[in-house]
Every structure is written in C-alpha cells, then in structure tokens.
N, C-alpha and C positions, 0 to 999 in steps of 0.2 A: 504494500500500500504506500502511494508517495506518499512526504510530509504534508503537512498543508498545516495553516495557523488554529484552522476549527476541521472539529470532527463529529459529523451530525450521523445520529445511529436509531435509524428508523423505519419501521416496516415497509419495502421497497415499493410495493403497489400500489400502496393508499395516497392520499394527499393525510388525511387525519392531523393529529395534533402538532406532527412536525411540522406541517406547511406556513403555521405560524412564524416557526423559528425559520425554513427555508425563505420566505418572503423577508423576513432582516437579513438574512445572510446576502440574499441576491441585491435587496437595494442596497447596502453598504459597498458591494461590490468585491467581499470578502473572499478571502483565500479559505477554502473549502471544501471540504468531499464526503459527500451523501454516502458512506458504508453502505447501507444498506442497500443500494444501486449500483454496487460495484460488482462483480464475475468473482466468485470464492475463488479462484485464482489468484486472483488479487486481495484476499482478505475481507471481503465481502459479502453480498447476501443473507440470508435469514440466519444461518450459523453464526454469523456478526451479531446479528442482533441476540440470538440465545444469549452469547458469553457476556453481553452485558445483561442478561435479564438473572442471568445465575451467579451474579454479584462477581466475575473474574476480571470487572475493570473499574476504575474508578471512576464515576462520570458525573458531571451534575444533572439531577431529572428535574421534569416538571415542566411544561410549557412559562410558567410566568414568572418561576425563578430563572430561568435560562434569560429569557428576556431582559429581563431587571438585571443579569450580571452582563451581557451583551451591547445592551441598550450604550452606555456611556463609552465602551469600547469602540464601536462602531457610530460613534455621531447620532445613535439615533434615539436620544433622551436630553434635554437640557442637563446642564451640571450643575446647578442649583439643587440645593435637599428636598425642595419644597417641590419644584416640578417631577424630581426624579419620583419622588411616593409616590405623589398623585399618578403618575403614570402608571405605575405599578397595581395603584389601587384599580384602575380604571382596568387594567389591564386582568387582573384576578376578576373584574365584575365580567368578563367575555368568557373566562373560565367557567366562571358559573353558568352562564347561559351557554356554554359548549355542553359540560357533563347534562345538563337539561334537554338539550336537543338529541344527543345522543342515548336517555331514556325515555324517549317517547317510542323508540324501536325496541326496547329491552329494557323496559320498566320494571321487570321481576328480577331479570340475573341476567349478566355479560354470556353466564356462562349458557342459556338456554338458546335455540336458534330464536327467530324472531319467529316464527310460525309456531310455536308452545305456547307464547305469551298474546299472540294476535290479538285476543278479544282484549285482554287488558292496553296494547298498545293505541289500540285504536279509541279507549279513554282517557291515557295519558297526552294522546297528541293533541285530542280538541283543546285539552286543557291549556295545551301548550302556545298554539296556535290563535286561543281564544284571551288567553291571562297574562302570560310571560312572554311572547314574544311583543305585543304592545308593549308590556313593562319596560323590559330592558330596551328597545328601542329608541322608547321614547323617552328612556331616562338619557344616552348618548344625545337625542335631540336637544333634549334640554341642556346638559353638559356644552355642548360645541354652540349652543347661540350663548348664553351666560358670558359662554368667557370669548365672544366675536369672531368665533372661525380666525380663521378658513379649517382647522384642523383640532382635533381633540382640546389640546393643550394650548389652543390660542393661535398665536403666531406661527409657534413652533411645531415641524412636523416631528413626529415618533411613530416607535415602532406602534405605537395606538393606533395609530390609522392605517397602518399594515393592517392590524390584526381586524380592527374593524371593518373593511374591505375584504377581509378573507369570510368574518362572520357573512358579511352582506351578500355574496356570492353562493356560500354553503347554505342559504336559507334559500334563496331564489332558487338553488337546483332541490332543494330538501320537498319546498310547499310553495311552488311556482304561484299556484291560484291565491295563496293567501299572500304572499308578496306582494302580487299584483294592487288585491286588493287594499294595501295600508300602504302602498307608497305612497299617494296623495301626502302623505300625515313624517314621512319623514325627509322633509328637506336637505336638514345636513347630514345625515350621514347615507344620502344619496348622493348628495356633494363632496365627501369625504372619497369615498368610493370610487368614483368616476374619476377623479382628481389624481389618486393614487394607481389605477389604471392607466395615466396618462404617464408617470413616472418614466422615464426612458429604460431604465433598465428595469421597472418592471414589469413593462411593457415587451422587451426584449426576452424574461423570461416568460412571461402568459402564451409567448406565441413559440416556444421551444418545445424541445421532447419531456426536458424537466419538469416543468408543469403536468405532474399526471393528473388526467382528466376524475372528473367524482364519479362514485360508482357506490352501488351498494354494498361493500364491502366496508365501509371505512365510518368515521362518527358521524356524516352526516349522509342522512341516506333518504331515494326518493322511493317511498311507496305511494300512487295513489289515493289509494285506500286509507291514507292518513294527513293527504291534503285536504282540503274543501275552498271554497267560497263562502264570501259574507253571507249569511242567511239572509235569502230575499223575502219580501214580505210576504205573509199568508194570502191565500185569494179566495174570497168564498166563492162557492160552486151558483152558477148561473143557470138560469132557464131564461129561453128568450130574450138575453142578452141583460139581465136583471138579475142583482143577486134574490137568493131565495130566502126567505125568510119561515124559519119555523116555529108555530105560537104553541108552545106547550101549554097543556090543560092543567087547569088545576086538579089537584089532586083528591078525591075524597077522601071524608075521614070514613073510618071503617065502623 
C-alpha cells in the first residue's frame, strides 16, 4: 500500500458513513487512499477493513470525531474554539439524523434483513418522514438564516456543509416524493447544497468512478414502500356531481 498522509478504511461498495469523511478529504484536496477500494494485493479490500474491525490497528472511528480532528487540518473549520464546537455540534446533530434514517429500514436490529422487520419499518418511516425529517431540516434552516449564510457557520464554509449536502442528496434518493414535497420550506440548505455541488473539486469528484453511486445496501436506502407524498385532502364520494350527504336517524330508545 503507498504512503499517503490519510488512511480512510471503509466498506468498499457503499457510499455510507465514510462519504462524509471522503467528501472532506476530496475538497481539501488531501493526500489519501480509500483501503477499502484498493485490490488485496495491494492491502486492500474487505480483509482491510476486518483487521480494523478486530481491533489489529489503531485508528480513530466515528464519522464526527474524524471530522472535528480533520476539520482544522485541512482548512475546513475556523480556528477559533467557538466556531470549531459549534461545528462539531452541528455536525453530531446530522449524526443523529443519519443513525434515524438509517432505522427506518431496520428499526428492530442491524442485525435482521429489512424484510423481518417490514411491517414495523414501514411505521418507523412515516414517523420519520412525517416528525424528524421536518425537524432536523428545518432546525439547519433556521441555523444558516440566524447566522446570514451563505453556509452553516456564517461566512465560513466547513466541512458542515459537506456533510449537509451529502444528508440532502441521501434523503432525495432515500424519499424522493417527500423531498419533493418540503423543498418549498427549505431554502438554505437547498442553497447550501447546490453551492457545494458547484465546489470544483467537488464537483470533479461527483462526476468520477469514486463517487459510488446509492444503493440499497448502504444507510441510506430507497424502498418505495416507505416513501409517500403529502397527504392530499379527503374527497367525499359524489352523485351527480354533488357531494352526498347522509342524515342519520335518530335512534330509539328501547
């Protein structure tokens, strides 16, 4: 395996939790190499990833501690204590709504397929779709007008609006129909989004082989079956082009 300055060790197929940290590593423009995309020849592949899961290497985990040690490394956090938190904080609030999104398919156990748990997934999702995905969205909305855009943290971009641009994308291929329907309602961080697609080198990787495509394999996944649409309104049943009206009797007494 060549040297490189960072060493990222993550399930080779998925985008998942790494693409977080791959999306800072590609805008910084980092010296870098995705193990787990390498040819076990090279040291590589899902064998990589066992021997860090079976404690033989040292490494730091977690999506939003990586970040928060990364972030200052690579330019992509203010150096102040006070921006640096808040970023962090902001950055563990997408965490929350990641492990969220990813139990709406596997709301019982990681460990069960998603077809054991179906009836219950399909209660987790509305919930998710109907409570929490408004929530957290529109708690970033309000975040990014507060503090006057153009980006999370104000003037300054971070790796927040990475990450926030990766949620926005994994939700629109998750629950396309309900995306649709509450974009109206999220300005900035439709603006965040687009912004950070326009990134040159992020833009340079979205359109490479490194960019794996979503798939239902990975945390965010598209079933059908656990999208929907805004509930439209009721219609009562018409005759002759009128609705109908039913006068119930009263009832005798006995």
């Amino acid at each position: 395996m060549a040297d490189a300055a960072y060493e990222l060790y993550y399930w080779p197929e998925i985008q998942g939790r790494g693409e977080f940290v791959r999306l800072a590593l590609e805008e910084a423009g980092a010296d870098y190499v995705d193990v787990g995309r390498l040819p076990r020849s090279k040291g590589g592949g899902v064998d990589a990833i066992l021997k860090v899961l079976r404690g033989d290497l040292i490494v730091l985990a977690q999506t939003a501690a990586i970040l928060h040690f990364l972030g200052p490394r690579l330019g992509l956090v203010p150096r102040d204590t006070a921006a640096w938190l808040w970023a962090h904080q902001l950055q563990l609030t997408l965490t929350d709504l990641v492990a969220e999104a990813h139990d709406t398919h596997h709301p019982i156990s990681a460990e069960l397929y998603y077809e054991q748990q179906k009836k219950e997934a399909l209660l987790a999702a509305r919930h998710f779709r109907k409570e929490r995905i408004p929530k957290f969205l529109g708690y970033f909305e309000r975040v990014i007008e507060r503090g006057g855009g153009p980006w999370a943290l104000g003037a300054e971009f971070s790796y927040v609006d990475l990450s926030l641009f990766q949620v926005m994308e994994a939700l629109t291929y998750a629950f396309p129909r309900m995306m649709k329907a509450i974009k109206p309602r999220l300005r900035w961080p439709r603006a965040v989004s687009e912004a950070v697609r326009q990134r040159p080198r992020i833009a340079a990787y979205l359109a490479s082989p490194r960019r794996v495509p979503f798939n239902t394999e990975g945390v965010f996944r598209h079933y059908p079956e656990l999208d929907a649409d805004v509930a439209a309104p009721r219609k009562r049943r018409a005759a002759g082009g009128k609705a109908r009206r039913t006068r119930r009797r009263p009832r005798r007494a006995s």
